[in-house]
MARTOR-631947 format. One record per residue (C-alpha): x, z, y; residue in one letter; residue number from 1. Coordinates in Angstrom, 1 decimal. Each point is the difference from the previous one (the first is absolute). Example, Ala and Ser with C-alpha at 12.3 -4.5 7.8 and 13.67 -1.06 7.14 Angstrom:
// MARTOR-631947
[[12.3 7.8 -4.5] 'A' 1]
[[1.4 -0.7 3.4] 'S' 2]
// end
This chain:
// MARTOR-631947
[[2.2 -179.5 -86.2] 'X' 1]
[[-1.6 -2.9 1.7] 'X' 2]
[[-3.5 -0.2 0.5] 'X' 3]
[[-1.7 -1.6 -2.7] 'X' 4]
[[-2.8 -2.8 0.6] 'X' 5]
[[-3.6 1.4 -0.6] 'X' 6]
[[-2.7 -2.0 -1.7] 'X' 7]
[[-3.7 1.3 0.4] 'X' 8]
[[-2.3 -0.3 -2.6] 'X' 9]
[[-3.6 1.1 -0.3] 'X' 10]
[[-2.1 -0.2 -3.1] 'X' 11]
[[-3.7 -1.1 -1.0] 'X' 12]
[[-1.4 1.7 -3.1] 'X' 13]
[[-2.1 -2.8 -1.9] 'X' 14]
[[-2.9 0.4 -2.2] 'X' 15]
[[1.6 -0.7 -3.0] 'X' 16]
[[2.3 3.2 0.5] 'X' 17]
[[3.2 -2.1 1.1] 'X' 18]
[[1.6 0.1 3.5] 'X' 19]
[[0.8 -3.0 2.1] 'X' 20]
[[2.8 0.6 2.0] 'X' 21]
[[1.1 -1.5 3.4] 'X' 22]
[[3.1 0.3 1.8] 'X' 23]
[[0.5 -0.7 3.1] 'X' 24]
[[2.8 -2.7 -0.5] 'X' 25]
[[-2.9 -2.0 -1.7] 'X' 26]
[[1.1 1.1 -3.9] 'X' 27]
[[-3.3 0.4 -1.9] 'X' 28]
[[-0.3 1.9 -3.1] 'X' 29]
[[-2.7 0.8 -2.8] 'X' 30]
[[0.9 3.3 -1.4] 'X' 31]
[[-1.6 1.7 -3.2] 'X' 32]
[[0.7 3.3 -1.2] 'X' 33]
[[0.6 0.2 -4.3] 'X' 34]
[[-2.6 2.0 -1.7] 'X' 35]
[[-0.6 3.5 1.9] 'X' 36]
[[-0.9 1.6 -3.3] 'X' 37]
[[3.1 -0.2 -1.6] 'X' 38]
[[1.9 1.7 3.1] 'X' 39]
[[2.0 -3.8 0.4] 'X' 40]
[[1.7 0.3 3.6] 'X' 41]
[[0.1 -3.8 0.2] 'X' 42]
[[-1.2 -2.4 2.6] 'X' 43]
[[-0.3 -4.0 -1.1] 'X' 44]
[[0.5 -2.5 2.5] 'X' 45]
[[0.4 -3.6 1.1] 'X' 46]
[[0.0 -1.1 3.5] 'X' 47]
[[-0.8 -3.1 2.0] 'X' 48]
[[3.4 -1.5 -0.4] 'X' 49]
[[0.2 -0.1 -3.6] 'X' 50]
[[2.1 3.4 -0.9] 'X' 51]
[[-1.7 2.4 -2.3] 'X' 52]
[[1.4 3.1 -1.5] 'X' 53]
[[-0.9 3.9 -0.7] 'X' 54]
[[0.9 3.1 2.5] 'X' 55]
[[0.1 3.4 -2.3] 'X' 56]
[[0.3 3.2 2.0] 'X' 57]
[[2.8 1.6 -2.0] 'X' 58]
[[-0.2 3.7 1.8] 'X' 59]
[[1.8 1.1 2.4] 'X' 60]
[[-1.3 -2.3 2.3] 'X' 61]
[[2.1 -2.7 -1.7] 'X' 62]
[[-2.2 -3.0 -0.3] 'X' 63]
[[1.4 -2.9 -2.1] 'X' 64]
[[-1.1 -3.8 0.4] 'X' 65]
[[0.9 -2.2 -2.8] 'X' 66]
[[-0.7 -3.4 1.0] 'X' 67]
[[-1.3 -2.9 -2.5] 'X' 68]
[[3.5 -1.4 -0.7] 'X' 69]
[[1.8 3.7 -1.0] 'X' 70]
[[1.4 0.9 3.0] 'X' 71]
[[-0.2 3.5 1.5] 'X' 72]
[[-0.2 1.6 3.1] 'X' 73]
[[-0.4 3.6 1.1] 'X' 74]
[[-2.0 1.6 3.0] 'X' 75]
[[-0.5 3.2 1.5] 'X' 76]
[[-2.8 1.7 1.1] 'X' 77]
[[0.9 2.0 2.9] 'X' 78]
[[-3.1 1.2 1.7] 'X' 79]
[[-2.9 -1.0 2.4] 'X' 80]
[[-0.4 -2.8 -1.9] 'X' 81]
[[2.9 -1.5 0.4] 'X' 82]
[[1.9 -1.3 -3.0] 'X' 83]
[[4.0 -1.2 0.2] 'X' 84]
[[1.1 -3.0 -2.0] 'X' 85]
[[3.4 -1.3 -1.0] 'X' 86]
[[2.8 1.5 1.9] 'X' 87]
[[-2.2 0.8 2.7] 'X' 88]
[[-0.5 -3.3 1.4] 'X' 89]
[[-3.9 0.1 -0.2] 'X' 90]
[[-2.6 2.8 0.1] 'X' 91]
[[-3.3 -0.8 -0.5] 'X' 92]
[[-2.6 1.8 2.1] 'X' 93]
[[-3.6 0.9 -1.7] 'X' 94]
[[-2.8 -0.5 3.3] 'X' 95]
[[-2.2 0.3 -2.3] 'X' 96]
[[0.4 3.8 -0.5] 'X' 97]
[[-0.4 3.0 2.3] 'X' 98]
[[3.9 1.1 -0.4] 'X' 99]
[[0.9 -3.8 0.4] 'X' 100]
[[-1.6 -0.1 3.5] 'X' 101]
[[1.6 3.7 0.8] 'X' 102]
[[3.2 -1.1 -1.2] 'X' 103]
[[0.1 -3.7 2.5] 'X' 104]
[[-1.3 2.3 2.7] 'X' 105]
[[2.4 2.5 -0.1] 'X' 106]
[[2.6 -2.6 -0.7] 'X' 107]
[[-1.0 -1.7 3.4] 'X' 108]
[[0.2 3.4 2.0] 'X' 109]
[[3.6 0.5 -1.6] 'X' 110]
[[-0.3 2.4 -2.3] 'X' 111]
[[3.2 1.0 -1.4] 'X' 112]
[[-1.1 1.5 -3.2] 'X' 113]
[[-1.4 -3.4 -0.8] 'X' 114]
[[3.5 -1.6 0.2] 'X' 115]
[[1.8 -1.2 -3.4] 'X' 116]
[[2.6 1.1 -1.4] 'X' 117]
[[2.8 -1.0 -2.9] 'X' 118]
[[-1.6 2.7 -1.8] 'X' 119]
[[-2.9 -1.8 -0.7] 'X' 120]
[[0.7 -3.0 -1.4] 'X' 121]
[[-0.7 -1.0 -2.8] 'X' 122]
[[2.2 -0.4 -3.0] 'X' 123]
[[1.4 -3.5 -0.3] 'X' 124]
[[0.2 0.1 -4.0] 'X' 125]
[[-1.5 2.8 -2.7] 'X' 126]
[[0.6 0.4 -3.3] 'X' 127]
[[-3.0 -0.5 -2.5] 'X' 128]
[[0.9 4.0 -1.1] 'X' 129]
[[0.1 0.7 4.1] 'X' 130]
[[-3.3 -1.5 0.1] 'X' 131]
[[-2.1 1.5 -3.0] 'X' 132]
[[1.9 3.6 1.7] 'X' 133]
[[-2.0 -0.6 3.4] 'X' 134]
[[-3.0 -0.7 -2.2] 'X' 135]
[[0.2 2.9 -2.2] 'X' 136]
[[0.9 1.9 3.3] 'X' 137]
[[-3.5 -1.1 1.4] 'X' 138]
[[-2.0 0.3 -2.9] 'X' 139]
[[1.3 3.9 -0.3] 'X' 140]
[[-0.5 0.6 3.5] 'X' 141]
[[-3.8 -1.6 -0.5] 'X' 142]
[[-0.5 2.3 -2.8] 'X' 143]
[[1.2 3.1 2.1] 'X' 144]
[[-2.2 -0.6 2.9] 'X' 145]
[[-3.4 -0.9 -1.8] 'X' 146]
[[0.6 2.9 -2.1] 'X' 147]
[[0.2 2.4 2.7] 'X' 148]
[[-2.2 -1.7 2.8] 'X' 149]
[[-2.8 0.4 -2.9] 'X' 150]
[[-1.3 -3.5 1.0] 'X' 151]
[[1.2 -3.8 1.4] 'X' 152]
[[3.1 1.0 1.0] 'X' 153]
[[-0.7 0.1 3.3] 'X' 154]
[[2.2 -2.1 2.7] 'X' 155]
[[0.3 -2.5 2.8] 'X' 156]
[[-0.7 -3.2 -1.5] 'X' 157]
[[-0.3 -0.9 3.7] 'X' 158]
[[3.2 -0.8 1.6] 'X' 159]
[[3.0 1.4 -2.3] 'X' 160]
[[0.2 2.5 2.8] 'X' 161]
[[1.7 2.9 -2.9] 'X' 162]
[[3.6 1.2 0.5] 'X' 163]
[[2.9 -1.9 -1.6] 'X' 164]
[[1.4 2.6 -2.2] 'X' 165]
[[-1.4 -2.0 -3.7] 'X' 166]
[[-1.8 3.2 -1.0] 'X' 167]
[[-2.9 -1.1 1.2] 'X' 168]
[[-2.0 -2.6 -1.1] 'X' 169]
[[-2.9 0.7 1.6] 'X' 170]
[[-0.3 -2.8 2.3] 'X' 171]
[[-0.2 -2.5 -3.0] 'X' 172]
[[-3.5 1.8 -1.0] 'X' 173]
[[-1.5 -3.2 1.1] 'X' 174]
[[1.5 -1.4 -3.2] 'X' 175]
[[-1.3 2.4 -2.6] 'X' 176]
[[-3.0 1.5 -1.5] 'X' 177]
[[-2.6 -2.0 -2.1] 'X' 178]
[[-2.2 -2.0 2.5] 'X' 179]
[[1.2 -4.1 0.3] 'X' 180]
[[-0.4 0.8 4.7] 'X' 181]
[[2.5 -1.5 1.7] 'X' 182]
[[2.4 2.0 1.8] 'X' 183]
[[0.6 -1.3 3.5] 'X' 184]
[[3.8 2.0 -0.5] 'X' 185]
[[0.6 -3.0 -2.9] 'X' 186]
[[4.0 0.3 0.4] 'X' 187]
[[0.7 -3.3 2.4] 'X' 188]
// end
């Protein structure tokens, strides 16, 4: 697999509870999270050069962006803040978060383990009924956890450092609970 290209992004919480986002190719976006209290997994956005859509974490680490005009595109998040896009072509690189900076600096000392592989692509096409299946998947697996961690559920909302067998969704505990913060693990 060739080596895709890697965009870094870093993110500024704002007082109004949104995130402005800046990559390092000069992309700009304002992102806003859907109402917390009714456990929405969305993210709003436009950018600076006129594209707006919505990214929902499905589960599963599947994160799907559907942009203003109906199109869709799939992404991956595959650890240490590092999120795969497309067919591999781009992975975007949080330096905002601990795990992001981890990730780039074990990437830069060669790090096998952080090396991509087919496996972890994203899909190229889902089904509406594959789609609600990862969501039910997640909210089950939500359910399980807070029940028996007796509390928030825990997690590394951090980096996305967790393993990549799907039973866990811990690292997406920045995304869930009832307060409106702003993860800085917001599924790039």
């Amino acid at each position: 697999m060739n080596r895709p290209e890697e965009i870094g992004y870093t993110d500024e919480l704002l007082a109004d509870a949104s995130v402005h986002r800046r990559y390092d190719d000069g992309r700009e976006e304002w992102r806003r999270r859907s109402d917390a209290s009714a456990g929405s997994r969305l993210v709003h956005w436009p950018d600076n050069q006129g594209a707006s859509g919505t990214d929902e974490l499905l589960g599963d680490r599947i994160i799907k962006r559907t942009l203003s005009d109906g199109t869709v595109v799939y992404a991956r998040d595959i650890g240490y803040g590092r999120t795969l896009w497309g067919r591999g072509e781009t992975v975007l690189v949080n330096r905002t978060s601990f795990g992001g900076r981890m990730g780039a600096l074990l990437a830069g000392l060669g790090v096998a383990a952080l090396a991509i592989t087919a496996a972890q692509l994203p899909p190229l096409s889902m089904t509406p009924e594959e789609e609600e299946a990862l969501r039910q998947r997640h909210a089950q697996n939500q359910a399980s956890s807070s029940g028996s961690s007796g509390g928030d559920g825990g997690g590394d909302a951090g980096g996305g450092a967790g393993d990549d067998s799907g039973g866990d969704d811990s690292w997406e505990a920045g995304w869930e609970g009832d307060d409106d913060t702003w993860s800085d693990d917001d599924f790039g």
